[in-house]
C-alpha positions in Angstrom: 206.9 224.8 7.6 210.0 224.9 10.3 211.6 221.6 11.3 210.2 220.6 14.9 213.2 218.5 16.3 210.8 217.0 19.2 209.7 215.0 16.4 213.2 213.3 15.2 214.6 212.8 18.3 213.5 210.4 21.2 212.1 211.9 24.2 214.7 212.0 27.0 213.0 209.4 29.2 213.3 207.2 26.5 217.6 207.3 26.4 217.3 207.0 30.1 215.6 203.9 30.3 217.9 202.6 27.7 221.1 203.6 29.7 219.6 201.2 32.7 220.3 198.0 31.4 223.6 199.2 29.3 225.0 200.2 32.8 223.9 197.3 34.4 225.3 195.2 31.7 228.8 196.9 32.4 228.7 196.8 35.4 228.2 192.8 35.1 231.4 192.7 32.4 233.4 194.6 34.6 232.9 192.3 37.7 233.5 189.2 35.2 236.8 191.1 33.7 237.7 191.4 37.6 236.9 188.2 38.3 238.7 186.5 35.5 241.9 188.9 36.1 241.9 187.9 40.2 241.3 184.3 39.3 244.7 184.3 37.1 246.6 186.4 40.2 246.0 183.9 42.4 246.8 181.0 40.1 249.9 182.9 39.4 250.6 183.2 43.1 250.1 179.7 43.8 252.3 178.4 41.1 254.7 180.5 42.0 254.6 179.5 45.5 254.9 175.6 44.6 257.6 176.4 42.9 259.3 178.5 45.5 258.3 175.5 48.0 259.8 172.9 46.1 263.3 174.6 45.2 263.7 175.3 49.1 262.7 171.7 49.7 264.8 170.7 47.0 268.1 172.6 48.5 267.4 171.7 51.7 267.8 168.0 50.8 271.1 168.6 49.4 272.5 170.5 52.4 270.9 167.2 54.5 272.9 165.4 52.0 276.2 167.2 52.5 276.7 166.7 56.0 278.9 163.8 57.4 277.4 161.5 60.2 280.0 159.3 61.8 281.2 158.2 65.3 284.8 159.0 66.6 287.1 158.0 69.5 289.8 160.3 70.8 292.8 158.6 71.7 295.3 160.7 73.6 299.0 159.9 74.2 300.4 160.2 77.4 304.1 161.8 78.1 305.4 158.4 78.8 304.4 156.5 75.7 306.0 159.9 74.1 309.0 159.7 75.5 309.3 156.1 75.4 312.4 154.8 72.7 
């Protein structure tokens, strides 16, 4: 009596309906995965941005800090007081 292989393997309609919800389940892992890799991006970018912020702040304090505020007078000399012994 030959081997009928209808009868070990599953009827096709039967692996497609399995492949529904296994591709629907990664498609729902890979929008988690991306979601979970965008979420650390833009924690990234906003760490490095205070950090970026707060040097810049940070320097432009001590160039505030550098410069000299004062009030002067110019006193000129005429020729006579010059000349004068």
């Amino acid at each position: 009596m030959p081997i009928r292989y209808s009868m070990h393997r599953p009827p096709r309609w039967l692996g497609g309906l399995l492949a529904i919800p296994l591709l629907i389940l990664a498609a729902v892992f890979g929008l988690v995965v991306l979601a979970v890799v965008l979420g650390l991006v833009v924690v990234a970018a906003v760490v490095v941005g205070v950090h970026w912020w707060r040097l810049k702040r940070r320097l432009r304090r001590a160039q505030a800090a550098q410069i000299l505020e004062g009030e002067y007078v110019t006193v000129r000399e005429s020729r006579r007081d010059r000349l004068a012994p």
